[in-house]
C-alpha positions in Angstrom: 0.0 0.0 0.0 1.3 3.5 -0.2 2.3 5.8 2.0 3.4 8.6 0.1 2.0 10.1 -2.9 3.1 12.6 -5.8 0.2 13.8 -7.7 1.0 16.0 -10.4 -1.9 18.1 -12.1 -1.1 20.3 -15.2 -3.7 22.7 -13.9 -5.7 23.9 -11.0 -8.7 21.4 -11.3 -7.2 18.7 -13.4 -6.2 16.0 -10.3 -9.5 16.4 -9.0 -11.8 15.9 -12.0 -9.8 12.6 -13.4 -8.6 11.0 -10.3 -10.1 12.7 -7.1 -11.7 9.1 -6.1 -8.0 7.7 -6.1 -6.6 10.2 -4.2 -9.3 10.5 -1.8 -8.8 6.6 -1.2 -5.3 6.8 -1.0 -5.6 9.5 1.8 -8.4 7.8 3.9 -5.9 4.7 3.8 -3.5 6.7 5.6 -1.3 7.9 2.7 0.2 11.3 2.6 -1.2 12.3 -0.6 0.8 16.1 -2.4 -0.7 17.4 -5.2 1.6 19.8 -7.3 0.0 21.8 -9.9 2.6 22.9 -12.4 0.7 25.4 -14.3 -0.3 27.2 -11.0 2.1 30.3 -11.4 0.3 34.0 -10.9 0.8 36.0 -13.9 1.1 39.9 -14.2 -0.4 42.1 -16.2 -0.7 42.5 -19.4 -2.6 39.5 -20.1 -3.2 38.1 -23.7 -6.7 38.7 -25.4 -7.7 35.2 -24.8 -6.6 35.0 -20.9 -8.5 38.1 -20.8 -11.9 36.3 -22.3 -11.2 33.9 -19.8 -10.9 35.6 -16.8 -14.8 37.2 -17.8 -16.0 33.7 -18.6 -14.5 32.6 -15.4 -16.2 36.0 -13.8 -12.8 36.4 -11.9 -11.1 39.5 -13.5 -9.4 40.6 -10.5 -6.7 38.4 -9.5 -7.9 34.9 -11.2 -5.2 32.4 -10.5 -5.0 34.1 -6.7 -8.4 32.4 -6.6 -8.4 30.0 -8.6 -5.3 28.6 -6.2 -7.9 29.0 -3.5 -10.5 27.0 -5.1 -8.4 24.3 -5.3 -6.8 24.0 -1.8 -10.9 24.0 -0.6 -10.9 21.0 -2.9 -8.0 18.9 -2.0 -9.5 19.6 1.5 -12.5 18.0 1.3 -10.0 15.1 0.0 -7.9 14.9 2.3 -4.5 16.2 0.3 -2.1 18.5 0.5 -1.9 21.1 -2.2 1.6 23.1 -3.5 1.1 25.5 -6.2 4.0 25.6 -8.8 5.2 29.0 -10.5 4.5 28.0 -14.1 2.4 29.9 -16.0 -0.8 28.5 -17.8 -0.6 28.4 -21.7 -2.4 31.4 -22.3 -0.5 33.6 -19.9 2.9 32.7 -22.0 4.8 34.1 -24.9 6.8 32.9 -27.6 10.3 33.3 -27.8 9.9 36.2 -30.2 7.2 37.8 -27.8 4.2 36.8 -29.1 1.5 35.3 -27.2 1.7 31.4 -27.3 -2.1 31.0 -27.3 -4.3 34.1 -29.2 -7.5 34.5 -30.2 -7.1 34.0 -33.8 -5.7 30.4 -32.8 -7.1 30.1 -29.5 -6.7 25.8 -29.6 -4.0 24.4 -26.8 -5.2 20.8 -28.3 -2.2 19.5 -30.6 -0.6 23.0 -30.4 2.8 22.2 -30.9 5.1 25.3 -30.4 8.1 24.7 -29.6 9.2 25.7 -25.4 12.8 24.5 -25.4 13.7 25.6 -21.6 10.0 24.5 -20.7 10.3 21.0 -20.5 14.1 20.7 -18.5 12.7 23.0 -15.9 9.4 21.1 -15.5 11.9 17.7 -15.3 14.3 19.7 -12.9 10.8 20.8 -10.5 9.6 17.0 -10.5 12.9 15.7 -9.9 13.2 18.0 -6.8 9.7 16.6 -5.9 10.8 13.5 -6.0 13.9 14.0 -3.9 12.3 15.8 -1.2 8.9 13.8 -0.4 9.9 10.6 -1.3 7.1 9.1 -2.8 6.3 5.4 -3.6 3.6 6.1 -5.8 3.3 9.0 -8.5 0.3 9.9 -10.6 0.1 12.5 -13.2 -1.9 12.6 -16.7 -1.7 10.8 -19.5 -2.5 13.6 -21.6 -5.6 12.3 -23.5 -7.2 14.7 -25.5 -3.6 16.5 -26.2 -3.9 19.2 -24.4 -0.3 21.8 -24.8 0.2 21.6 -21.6 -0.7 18.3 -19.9 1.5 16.9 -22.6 4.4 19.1 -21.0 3.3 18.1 -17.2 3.3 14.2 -18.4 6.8 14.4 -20.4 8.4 16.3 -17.7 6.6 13.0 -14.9 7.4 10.3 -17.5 11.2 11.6 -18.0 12.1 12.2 -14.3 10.5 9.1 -13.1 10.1 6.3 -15.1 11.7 3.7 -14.2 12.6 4.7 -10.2 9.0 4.9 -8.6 5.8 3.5 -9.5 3.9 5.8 -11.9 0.2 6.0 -13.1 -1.5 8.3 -15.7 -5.1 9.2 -15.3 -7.2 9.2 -18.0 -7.7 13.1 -19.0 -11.4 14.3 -17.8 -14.1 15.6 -19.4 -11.3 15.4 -22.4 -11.7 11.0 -22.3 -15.4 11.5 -22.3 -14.5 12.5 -26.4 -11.6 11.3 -27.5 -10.0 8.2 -25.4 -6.6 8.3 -27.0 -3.4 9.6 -25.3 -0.5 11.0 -27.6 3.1 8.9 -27.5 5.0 8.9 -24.6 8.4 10.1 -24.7 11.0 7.8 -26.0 12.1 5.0 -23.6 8.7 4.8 -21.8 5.7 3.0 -22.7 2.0 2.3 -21.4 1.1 -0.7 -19.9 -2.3 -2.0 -19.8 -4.8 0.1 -18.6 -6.2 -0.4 -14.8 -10.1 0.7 -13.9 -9.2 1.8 -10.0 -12.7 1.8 -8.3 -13.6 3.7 -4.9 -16.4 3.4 -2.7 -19.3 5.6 -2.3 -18.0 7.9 -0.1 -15.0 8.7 -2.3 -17.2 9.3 -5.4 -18.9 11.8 -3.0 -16.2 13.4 -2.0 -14.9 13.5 -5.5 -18.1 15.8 -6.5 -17.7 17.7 -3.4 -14.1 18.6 -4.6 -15.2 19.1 -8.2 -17.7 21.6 -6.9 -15.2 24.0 -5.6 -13.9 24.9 -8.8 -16.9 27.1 -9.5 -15.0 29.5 -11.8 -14.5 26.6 -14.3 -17.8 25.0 -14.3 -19.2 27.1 -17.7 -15.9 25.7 -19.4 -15.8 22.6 -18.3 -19.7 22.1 -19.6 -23.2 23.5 -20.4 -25.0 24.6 -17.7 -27.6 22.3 -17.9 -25.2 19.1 -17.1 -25.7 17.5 -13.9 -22.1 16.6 -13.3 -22.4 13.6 -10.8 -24.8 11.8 -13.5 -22.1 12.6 -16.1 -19.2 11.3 -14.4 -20.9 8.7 -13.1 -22.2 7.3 -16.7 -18.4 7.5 -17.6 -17.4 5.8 -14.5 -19.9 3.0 -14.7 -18.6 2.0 -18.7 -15.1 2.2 -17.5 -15.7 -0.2 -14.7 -17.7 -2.6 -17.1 -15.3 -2.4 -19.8 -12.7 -3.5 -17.6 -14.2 -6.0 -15.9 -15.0 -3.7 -12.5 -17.8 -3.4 -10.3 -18.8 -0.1 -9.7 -17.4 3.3 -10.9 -13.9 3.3 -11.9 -11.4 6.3 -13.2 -9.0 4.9 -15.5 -5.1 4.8 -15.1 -2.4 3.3 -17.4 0.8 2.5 -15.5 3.7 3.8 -17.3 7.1 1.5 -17.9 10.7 1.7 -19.5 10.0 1.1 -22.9 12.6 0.4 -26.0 14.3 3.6 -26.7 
């Protein structure tokens, strides 16, 4: 069983929606459960057009990651983990090396954006190693990117390349993205996916899972139409996952991750 547990979420939201029934179960077990958001850093003014739209979609124009950081450690509360907020800055809050915004409105899709971030990814490998190093974890989870998304692909790669291969790692099925498009892009060379587990919780954890996913009330018009009861989407998804594997239940989805042939 473990004890101590690395969860890392590309953004402030994504651990919770994907895998807060795991984590909630790991911490009611007794595990010491850290969740590091990578794209959690507070940006400073100016913003790009589209981060703009988004902080009035989000209804949060006045200091929106500030709260957004605070949704989230209400979240993790309720299950039972401990949240630390990394400096990175969200995709639409950063430029291209020639100073142009990396998201804009004119091409506002982070799905399969490819730009190239060359000091990016070594940081993000250099802030998990030192994770790694200092908490001691014998379990990590992290994304497995599904639905491509610019930066969970940067979060996973940067997990995936610091530690596959010397502690136990898991990538969650992306949510809602899995509820559309079940496929996860390559892993980086020398690591590959194993066969995908269903990892089922109990009633109480599916609970608190919703409870968590409420907290993140600035994301909820984003994330889907108003008219969606959440608990009766995720728990359609969580029923076929569970059957499909063979599970009883509701299950989120995890692939483990392995050294592959480089």
């Amino acid at each position: 069983m473990a004890t101590r547990v690395l969860v890392v979420s590309p953004h402030l939201d994504d651990a919770v929606l994907s895998a807060g029934g795991r984590i909630h179960r790991l911490a009611s077990e007794g595990a010491q459960v850290t969740v590091f958001t990578a794209f959690a850093g507070v940006p400073t003014p100016p913003y790009s057009p589209i981060a703009e739209y988004f902080h009035y979609v989000w209804g949060l124009e006045t200091d929106p990651v500030e709260h957004r950081r605070r949704e989230d450690e209400a979240a993790l509360a309720l299950l039972g983990a401990e949240p630390l907020h990394g400096s990175f800055l969200d995709a639409v809050y950063r430029r291209r090396p020639d100073g142009s915004w990396l998201v804009d409105m004119d091409q506002p899709a982070v799905q399969g954006n490819d730009v190239p971030e060359p000091a990016l990814g070594p940081e993000l490998e250099t802030a998990v190693a030192s994770l790694l190093d200092t908490l001691r974890p014998d379990l990590v989870l992290t994304c497995a990117a599904v639905g491509n998304h610019l930066d969970h692909r940067r979060a996973r790669d940067a997990v995936v390349t610091a530690a596959c291969g010397k502690v136990p790692l898991h990538c969650w099925e992306d949510l809602p993205y899995g509820m559309r498009e079940p496929e996860a892009p390559d892993l980086p060379v020398g690591a590959e996916f194993g066969p995908a587990v269903a990892e089922t919780a109990s009633d109480r954890a599916w609970a608190a899972k919703y409870a968590a996913v409420e907290c993140y009330r600035s994301q909820h018009s984003m994330l889907w139409p108003g008219d969606v009861r959440v608990p009766e989407l995720f728990d359609a998804h969580g029923a076929l996952r569970a059957r499909t594997h063979a599970a009883e239940g509701r299950a989120e989805l995890f692939w483990p991750v392995v050294p592959g042939s480089a």
